[in-house]
N, CA, C and O atoms as CSV, one atom per row, in Angstrom:
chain,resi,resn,atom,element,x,y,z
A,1,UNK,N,N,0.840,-1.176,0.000
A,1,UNK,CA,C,0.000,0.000,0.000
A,1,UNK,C,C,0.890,1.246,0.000
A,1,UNK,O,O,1.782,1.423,0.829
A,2,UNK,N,N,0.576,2.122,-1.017
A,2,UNK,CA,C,1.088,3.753,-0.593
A,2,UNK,C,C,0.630,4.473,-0.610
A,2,UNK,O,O,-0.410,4.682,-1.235
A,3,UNK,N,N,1.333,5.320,0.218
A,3,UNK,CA,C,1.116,6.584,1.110
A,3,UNK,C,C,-0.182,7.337,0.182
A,3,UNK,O,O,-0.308,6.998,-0.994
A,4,UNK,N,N,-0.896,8.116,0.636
A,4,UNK,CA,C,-1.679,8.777,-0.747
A,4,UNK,C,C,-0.870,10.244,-0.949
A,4,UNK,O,O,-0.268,10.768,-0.012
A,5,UNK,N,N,-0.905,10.550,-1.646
A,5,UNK,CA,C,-0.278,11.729,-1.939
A,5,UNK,C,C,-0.446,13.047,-1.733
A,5,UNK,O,O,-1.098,13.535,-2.656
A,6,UNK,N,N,0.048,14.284,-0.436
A,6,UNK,CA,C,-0.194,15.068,0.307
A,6,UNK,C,C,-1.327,15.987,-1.078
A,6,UNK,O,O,-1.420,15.916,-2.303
A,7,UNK,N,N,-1.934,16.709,-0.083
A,7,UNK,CA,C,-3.134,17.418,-0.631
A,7,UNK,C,C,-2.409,18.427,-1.168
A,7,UNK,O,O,-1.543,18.873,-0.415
A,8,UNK,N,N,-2.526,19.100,-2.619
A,8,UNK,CA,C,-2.171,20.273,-3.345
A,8,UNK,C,C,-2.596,21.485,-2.323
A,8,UNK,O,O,-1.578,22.006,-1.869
A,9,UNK,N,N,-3.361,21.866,-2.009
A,9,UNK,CA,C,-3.591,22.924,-1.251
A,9,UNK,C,C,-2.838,22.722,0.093
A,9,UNK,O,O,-2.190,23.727,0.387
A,10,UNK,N,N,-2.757,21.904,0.820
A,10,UNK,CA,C,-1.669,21.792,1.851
A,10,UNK,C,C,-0.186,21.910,1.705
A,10,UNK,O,O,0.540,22.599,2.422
A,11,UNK,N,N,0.185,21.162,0.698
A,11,UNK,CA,C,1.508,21.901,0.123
A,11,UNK,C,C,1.135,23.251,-0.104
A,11,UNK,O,O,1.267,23.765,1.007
A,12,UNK,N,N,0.840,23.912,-0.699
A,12,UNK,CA,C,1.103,25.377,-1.333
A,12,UNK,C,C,0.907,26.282,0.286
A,12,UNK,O,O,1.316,27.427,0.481
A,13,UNK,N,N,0.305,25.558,1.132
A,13,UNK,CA,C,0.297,26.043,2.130
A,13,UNK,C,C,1.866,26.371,2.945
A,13,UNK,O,O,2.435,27.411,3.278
A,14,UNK,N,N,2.105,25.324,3.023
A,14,UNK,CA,C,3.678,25.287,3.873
A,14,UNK,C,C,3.986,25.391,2.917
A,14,UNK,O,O,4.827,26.265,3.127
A,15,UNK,N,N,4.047,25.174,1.591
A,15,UNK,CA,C,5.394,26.316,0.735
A,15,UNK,C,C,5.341,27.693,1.045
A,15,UNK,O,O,6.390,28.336,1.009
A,16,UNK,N,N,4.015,28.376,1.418
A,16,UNK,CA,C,3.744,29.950,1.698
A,16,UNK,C,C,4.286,30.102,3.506
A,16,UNK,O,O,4.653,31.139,4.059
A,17,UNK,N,N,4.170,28.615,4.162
A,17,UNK,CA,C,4.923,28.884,5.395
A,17,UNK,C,C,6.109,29.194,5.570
A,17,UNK,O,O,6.483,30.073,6.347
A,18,UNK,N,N,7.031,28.310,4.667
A,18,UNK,CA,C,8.557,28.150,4.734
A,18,UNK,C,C,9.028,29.392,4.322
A,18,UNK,O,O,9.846,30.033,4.982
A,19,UNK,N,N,8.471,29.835,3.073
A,19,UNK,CA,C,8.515,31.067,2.387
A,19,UNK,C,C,8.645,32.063,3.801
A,19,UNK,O,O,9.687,32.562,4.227
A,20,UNK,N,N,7.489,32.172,4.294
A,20,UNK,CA,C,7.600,33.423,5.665
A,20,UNK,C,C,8.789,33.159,5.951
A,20,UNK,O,O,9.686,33.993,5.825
A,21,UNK,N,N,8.968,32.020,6.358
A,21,UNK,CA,C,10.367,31.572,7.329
A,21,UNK,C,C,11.499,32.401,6.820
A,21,UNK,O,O,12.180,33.262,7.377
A,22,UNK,N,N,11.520,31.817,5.384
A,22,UNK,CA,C,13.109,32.225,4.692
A,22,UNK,C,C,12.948,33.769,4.843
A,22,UNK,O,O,13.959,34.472,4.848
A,23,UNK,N,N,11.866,34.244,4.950
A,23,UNK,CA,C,11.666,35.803,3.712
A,23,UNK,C,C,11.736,36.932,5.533
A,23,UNK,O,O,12.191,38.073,5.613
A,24,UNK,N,N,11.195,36.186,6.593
A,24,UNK,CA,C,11.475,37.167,7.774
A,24,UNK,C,C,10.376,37.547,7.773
A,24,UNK,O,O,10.271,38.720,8.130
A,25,UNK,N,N,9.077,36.834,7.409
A,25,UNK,CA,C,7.982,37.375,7.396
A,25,UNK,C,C,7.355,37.118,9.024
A,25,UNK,O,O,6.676,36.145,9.352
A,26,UNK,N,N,7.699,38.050,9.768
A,26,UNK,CA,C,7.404,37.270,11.165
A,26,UNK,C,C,5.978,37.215,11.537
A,26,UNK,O,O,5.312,36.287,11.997
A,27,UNK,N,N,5.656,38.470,11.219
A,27,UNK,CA,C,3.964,38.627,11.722
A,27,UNK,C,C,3.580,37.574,10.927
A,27,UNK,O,O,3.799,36.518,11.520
A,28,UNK,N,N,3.188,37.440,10.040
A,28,UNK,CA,C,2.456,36.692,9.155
A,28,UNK,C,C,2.760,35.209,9.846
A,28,UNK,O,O,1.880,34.555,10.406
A,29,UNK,N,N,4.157,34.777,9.717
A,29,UNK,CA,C,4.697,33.368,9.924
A,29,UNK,C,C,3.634,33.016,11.503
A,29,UNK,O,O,2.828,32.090,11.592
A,30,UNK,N,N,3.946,34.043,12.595
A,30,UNK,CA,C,3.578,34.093,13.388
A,30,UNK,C,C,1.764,33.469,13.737
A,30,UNK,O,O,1.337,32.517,14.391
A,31,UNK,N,N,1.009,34.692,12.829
A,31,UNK,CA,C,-0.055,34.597,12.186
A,31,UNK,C,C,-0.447,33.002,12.513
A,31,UNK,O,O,-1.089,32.539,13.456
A,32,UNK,N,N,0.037,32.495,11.639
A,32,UNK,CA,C,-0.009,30.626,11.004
A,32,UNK,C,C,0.291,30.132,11.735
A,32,UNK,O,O,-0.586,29.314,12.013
A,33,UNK,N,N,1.542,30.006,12.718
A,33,UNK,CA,C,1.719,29.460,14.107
A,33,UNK,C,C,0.421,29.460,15.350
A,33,UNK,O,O,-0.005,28.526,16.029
A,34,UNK,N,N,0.042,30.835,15.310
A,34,UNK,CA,C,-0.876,30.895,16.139
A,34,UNK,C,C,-2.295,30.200,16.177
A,34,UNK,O,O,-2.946,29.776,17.131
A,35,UNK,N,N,-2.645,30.232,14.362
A,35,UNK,CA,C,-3.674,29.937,14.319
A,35,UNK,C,C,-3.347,28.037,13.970
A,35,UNK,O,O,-4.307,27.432,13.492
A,36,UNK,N,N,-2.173,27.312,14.198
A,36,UNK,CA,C,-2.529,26.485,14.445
A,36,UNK,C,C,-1.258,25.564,13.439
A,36,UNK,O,O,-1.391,24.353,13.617
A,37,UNK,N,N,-0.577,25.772,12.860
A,37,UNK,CA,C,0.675,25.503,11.565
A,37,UNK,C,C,1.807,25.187,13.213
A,37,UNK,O,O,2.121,25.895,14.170
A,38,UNK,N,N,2.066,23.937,12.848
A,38,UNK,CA,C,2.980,23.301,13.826
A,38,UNK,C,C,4.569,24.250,13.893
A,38,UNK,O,O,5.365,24.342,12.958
A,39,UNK,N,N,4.716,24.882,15.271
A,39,UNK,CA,C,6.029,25.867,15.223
A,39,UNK,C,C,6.931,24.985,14.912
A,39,UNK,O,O,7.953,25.405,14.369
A,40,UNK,N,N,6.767,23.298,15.220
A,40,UNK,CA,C,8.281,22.467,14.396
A,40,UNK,C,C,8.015,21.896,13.317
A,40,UNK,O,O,8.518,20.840,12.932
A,41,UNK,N,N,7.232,22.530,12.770
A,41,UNK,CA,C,6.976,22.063,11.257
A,41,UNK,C,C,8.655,21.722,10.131
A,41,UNK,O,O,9.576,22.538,10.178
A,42,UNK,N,N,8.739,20.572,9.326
A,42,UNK,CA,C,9.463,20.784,9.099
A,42,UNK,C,C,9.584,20.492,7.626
A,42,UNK,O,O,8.837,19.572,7.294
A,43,UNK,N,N,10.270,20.977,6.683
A,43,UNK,CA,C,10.177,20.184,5.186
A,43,UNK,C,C,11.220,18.644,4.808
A,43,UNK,O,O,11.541,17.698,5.528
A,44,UNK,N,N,11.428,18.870,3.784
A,44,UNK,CA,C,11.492,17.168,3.137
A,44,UNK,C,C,13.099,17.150,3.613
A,44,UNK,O,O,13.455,15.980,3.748
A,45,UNK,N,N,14.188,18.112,3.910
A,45,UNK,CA,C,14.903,17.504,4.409
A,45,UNK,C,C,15.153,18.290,5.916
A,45,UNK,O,O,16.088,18.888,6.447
A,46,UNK,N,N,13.929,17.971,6.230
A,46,UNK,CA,C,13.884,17.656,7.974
A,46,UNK,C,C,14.222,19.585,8.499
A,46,UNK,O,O,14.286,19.993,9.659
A,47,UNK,N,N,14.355,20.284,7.435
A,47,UNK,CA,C,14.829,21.955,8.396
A,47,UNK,C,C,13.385,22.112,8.742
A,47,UNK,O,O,12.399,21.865,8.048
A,48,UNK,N,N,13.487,22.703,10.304
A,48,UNK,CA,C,12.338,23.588,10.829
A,48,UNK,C,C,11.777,24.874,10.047
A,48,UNK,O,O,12.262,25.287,8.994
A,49,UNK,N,N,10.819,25.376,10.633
A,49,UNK,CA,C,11.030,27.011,10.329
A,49,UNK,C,C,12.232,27.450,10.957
A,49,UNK,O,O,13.160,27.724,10.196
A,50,UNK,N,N,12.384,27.555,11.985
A,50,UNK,CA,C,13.543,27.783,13.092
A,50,UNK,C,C,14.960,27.841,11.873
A,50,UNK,O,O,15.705,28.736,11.473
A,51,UNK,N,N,14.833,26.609,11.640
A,51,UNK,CA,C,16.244,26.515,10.994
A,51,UNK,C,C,16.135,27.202,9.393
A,51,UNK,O,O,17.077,27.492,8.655
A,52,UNK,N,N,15.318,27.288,9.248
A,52,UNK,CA,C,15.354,28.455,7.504
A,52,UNK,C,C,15.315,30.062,7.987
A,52,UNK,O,O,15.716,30.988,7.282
A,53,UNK,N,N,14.928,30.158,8.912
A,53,UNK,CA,C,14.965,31.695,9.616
A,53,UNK,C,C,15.723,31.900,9.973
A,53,UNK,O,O,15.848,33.124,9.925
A,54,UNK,N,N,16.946,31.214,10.643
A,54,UNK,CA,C,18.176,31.466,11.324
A,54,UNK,C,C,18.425,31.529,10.261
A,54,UNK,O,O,18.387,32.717,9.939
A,55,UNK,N,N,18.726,30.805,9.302
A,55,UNK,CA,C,19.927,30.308,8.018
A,55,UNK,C,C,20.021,31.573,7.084
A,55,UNK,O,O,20.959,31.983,6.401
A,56,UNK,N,N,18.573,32.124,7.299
A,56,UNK,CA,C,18.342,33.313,6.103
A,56,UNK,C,C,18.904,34.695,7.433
A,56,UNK,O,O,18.274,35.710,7.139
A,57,UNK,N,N,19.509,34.878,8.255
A,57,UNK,CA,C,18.942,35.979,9.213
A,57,UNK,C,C,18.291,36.626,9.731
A,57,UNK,O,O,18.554,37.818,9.891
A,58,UNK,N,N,16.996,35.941,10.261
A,58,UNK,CA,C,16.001,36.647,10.784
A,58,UNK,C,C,15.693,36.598,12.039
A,58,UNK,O,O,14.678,35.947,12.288
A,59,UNK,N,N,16.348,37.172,13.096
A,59,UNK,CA,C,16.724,37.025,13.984
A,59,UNK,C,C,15.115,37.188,15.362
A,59,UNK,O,O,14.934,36.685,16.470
A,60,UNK,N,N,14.269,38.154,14.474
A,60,UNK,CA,C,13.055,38.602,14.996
A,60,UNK,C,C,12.255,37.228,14.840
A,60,UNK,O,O,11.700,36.705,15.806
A,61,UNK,N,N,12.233,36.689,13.574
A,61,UNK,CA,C,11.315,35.483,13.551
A,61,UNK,C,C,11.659,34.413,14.126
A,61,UNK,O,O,10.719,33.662,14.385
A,62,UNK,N,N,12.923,33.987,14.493
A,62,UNK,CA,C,13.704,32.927,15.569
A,62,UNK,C,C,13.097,32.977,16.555
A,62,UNK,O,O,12.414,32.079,17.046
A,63,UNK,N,N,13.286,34.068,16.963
A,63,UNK,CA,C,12.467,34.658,18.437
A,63,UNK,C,C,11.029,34.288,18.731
A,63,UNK,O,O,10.624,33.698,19.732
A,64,UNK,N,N,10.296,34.742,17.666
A,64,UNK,CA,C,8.524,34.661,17.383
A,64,UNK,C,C,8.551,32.837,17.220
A,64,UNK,O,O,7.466,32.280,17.383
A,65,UNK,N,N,9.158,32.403,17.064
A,65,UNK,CA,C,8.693,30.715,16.465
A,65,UNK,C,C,9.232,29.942,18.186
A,65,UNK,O,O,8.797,28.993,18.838
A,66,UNK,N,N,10.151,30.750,18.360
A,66,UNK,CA,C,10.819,29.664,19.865
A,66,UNK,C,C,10.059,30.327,20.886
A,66,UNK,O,O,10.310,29.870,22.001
A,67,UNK,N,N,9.280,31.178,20.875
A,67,UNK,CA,C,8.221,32.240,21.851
A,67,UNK,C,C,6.917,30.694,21.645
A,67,UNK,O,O,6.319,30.203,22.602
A,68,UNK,N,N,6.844,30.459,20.921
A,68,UNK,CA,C,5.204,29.849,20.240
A,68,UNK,C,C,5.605,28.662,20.473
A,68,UNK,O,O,4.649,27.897,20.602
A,69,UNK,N,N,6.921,28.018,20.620
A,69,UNK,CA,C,7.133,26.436,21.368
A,69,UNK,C,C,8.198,25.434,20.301
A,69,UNK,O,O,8.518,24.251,20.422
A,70,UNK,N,N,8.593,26.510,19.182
A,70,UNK,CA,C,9.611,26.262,18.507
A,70,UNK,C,C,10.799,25.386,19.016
A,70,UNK,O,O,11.534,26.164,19.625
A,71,UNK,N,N,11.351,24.079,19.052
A,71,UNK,CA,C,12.752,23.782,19.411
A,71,UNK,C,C,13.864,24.426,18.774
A,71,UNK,O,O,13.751,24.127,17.585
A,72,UNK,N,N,14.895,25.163,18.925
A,72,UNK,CA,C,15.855,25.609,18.913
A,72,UNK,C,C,17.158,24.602,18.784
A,72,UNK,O,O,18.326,24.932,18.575
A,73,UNK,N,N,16.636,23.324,18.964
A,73,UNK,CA,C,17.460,22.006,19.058
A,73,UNK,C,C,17.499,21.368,18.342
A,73,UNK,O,O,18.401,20.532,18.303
A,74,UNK,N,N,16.230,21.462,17.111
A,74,UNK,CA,C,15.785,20.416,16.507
A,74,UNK,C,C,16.782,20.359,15.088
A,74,UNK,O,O,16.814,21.256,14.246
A,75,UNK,N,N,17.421,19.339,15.049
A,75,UNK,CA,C,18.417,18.880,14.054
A,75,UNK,C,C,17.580,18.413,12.768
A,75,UNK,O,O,16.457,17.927,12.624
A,76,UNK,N,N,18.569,18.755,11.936
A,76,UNK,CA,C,17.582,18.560,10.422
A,76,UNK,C,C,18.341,17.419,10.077
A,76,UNK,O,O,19.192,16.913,10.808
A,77,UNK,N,N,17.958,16.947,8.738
A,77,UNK,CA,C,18.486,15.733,8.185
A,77,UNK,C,C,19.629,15.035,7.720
A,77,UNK,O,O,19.923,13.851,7.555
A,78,UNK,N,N,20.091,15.948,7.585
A,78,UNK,CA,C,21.839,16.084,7.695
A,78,UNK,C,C,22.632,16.543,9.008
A,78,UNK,O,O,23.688,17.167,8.910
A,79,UNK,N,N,22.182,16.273,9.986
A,79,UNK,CA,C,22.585,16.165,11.765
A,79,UNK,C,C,23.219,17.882,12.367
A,79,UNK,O,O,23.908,18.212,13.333
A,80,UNK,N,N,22.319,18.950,10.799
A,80,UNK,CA,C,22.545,20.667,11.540
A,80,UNK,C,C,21.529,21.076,12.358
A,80,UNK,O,O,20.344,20.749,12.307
A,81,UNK,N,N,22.181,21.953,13.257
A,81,UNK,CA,C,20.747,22.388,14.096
A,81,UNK,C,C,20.938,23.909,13.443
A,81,UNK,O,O,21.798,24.135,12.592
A,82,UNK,N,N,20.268,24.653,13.817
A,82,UNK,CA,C,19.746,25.806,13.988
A,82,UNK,C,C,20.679,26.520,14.198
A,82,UNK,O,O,20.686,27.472,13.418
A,83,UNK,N,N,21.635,26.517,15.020
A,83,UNK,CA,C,22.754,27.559,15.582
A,83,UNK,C,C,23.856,27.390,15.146
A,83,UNK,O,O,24.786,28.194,15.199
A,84,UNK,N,N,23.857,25.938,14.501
A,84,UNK,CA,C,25.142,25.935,13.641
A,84,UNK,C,C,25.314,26.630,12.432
A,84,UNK,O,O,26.393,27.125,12.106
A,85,UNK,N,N,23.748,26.715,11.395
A,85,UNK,CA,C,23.746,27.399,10.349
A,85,UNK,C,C,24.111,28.697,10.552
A,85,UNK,O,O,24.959,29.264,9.862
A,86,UNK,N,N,23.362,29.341,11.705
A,86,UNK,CA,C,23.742,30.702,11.901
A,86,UNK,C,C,24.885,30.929,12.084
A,86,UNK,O,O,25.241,31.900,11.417
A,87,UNK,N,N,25.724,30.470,12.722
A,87,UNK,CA,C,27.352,30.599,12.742
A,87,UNK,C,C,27.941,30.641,11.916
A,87,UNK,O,O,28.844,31.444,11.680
A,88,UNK,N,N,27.380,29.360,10.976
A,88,UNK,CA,C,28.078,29.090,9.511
A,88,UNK,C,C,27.830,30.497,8.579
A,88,UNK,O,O,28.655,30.771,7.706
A,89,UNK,N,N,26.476,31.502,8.847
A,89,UNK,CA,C,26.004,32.262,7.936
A,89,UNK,C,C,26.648,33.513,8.458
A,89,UNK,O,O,26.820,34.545,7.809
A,90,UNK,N,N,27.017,33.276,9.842
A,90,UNK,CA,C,27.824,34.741,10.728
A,90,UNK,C,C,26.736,35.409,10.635
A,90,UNK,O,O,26.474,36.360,9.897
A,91,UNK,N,N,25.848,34.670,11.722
A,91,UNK,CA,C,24.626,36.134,11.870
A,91,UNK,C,C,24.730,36.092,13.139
A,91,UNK,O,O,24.417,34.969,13.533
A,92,UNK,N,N,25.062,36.877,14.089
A,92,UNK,CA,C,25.106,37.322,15.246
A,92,UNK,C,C,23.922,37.511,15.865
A,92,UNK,O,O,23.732,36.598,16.669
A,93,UNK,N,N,23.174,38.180,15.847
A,93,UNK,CA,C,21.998,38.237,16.268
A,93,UNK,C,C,21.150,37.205,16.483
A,93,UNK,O,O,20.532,36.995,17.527
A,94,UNK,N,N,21.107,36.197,14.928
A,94,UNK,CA,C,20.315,35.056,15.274
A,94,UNK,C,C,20.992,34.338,16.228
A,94,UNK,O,O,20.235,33.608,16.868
A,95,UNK,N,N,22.120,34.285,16.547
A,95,UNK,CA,C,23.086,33.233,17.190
A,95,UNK,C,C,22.446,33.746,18.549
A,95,UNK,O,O,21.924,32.869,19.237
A,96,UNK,N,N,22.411,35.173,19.075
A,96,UNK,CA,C,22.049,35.261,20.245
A,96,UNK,C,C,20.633,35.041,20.258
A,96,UNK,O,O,20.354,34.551,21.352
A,97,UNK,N,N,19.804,35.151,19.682
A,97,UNK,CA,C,18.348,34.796,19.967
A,97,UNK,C,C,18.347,33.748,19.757
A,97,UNK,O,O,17.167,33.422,19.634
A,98,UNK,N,N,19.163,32.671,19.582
A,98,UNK,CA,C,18.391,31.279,19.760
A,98,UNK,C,C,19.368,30.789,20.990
A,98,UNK,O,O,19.103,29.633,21.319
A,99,UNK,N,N,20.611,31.486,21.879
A,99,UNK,CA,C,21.113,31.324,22.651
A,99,UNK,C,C,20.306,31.271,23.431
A,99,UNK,O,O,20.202,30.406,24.301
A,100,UNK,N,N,19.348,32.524,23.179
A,100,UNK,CA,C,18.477,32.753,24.225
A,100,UNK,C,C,17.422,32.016,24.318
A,100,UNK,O,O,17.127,31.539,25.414
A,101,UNK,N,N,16.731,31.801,23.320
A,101,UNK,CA,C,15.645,30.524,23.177
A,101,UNK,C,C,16.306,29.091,23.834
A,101,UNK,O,O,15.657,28.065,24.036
A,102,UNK,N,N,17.690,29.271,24.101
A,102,UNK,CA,C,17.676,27.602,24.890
A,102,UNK,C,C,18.699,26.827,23.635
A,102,UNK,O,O,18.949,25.645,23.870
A,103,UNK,N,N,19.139,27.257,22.678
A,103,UNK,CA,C,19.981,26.565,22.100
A,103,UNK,C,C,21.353,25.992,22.340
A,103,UNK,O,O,22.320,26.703,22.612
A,104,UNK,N,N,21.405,24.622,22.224
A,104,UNK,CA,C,22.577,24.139,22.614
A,104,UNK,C,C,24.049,24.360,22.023
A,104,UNK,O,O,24.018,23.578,21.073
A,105,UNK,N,N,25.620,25.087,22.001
A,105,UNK,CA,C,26.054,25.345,21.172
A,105,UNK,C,C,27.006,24.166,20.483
A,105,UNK,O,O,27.840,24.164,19.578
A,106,UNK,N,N,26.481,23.220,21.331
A,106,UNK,CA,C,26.921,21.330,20.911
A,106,UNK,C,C,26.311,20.655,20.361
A,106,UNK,O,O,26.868,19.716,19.793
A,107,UNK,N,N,24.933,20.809,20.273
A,107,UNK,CA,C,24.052,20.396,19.463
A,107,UNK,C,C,24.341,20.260,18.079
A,107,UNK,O,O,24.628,21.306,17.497
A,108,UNK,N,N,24.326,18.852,17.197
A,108,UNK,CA,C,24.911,19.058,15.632
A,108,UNK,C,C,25.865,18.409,15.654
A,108,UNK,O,O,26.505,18.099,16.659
A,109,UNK,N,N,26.109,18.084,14.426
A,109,UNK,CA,C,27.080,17.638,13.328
A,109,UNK,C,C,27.259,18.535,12.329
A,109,UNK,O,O,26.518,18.695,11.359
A,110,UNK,N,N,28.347,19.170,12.609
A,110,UNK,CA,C,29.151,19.660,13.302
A,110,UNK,C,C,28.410,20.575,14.167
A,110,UNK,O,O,27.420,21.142,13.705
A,111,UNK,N,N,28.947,20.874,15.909
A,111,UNK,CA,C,28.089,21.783,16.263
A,111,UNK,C,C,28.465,23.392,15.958
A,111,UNK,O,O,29.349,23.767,15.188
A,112,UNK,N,N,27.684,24.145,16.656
A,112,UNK,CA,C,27.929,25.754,16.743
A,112,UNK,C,C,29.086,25.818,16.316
A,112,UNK,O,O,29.584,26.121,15.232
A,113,UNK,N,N,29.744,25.270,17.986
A,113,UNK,CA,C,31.178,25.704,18.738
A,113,UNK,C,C,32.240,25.068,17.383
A,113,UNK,O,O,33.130,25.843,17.032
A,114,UNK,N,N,32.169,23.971,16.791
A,114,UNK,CA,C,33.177,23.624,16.046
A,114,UNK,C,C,32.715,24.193,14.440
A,114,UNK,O,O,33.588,23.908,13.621
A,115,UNK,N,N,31.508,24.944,13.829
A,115,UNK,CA,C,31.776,25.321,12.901
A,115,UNK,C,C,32.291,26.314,13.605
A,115,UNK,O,O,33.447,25.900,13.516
A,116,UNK,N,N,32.409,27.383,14.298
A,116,UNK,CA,C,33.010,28.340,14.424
A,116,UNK,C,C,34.140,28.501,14.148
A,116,UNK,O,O,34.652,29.185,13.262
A,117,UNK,N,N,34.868,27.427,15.436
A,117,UNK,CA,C,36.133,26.787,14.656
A,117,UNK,C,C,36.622,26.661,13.612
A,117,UNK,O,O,37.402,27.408,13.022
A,118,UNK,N,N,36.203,25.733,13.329
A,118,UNK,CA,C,36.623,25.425,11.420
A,118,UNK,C,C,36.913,26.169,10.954
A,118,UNK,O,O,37.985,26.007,10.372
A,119,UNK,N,N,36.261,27.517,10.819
A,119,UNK,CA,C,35.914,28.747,9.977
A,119,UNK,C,C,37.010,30.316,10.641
A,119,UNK,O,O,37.126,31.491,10.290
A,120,UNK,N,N,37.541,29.548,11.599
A,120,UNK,CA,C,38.200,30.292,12.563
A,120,UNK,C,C,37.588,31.987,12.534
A,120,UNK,O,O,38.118,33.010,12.102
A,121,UNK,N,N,35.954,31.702,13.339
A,121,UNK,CA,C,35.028,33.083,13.271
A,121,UNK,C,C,35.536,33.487,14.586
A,121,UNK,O,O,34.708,32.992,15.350
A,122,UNK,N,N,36.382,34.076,15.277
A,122,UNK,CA,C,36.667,34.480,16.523
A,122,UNK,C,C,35.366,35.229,16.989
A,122,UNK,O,O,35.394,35.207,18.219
A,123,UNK,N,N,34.701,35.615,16.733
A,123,UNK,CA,C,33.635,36.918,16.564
A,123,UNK,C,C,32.465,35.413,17.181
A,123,UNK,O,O,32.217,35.222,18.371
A,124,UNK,N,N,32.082,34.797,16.364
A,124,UNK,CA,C,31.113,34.205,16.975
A,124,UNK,C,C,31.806,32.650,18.123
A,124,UNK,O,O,31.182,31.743,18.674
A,125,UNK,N,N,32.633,32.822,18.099
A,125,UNK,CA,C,33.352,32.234,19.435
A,125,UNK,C,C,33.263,32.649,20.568
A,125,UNK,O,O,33.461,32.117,21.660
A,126,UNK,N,N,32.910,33.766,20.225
A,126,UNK,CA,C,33.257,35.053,21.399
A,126,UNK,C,C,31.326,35.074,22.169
A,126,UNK,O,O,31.060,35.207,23.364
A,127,UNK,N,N,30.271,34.893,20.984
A,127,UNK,CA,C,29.098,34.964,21.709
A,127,UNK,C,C,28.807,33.477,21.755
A,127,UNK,O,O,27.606,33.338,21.987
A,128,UNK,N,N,29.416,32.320,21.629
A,128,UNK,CA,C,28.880,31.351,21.770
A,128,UNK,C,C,29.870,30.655,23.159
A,128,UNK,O,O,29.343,29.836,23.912
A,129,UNK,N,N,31.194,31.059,23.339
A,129,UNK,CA,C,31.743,30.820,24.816
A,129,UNK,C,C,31.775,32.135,25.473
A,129,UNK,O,O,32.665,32.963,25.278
A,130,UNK,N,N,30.581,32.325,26.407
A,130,UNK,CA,C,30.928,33.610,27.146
A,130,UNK,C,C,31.474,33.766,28.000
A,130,UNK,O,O,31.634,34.907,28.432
């Protein structure tokens, strides 16, 4: 037996979710959270909103999604979390708002702390060992 095949209007839906995500659309994203769009919603390879909002810099909508019950932890399909992308992307801000949401900076393959490393970002070394 297989799966039946997700509803066209439900996709175009979370494509218009993810979209908020990437685009920093917070109110709106928010909006959809509230009224009921899972804050760990995630797509086909496993990124949250969380993790397309960090990745893009949106440091306000990180905030709004881990406010609404968002994990900050939640590893995508390739074993990144959330705070590693941001490190990797050198967004400061998101790095501290999901510090603050509870993010682990070990969390990942590779985590935070060692892309930082890698990349030898002294700058986000600096807000991820305080």
């Amino acid at each position: 037996m297989t799966d039946p095949e997700p509803d066209p209007e439900l996709l175009e839906l979370w494509a218009k979710v993810f979209g908020f995500a990437r685009g920093g659309q917070t109110a709106e994203l928010a909006a959809y959270v509230d009224a009921g769009i899972p804050a760990n919603l995630t797509n086909d390879r496993g990124d949250t909103l969380v993790m397309l909002a960090a990745y893009h810099g949106h440091a306000g909508t990180v905030t709004a999604l881990i406010e609404r019950g968002a994990d900050p932890n939640r590893i995508n399909d390739r074993g990144q979390s959330p705070l590693a992308g941001a490190v990797f992307k050198a967004e400061p801000e998101v790095v501290r708002a999901l510090l603050e949401g509870g993010a682990d900076p070990e969390a990942g393959q590779p985590s935070a702390l060692e892309t930082a490393r890698v990349f030898g970002n002294a700058a986000m070394l600096t807000i991820l060992e305080p």
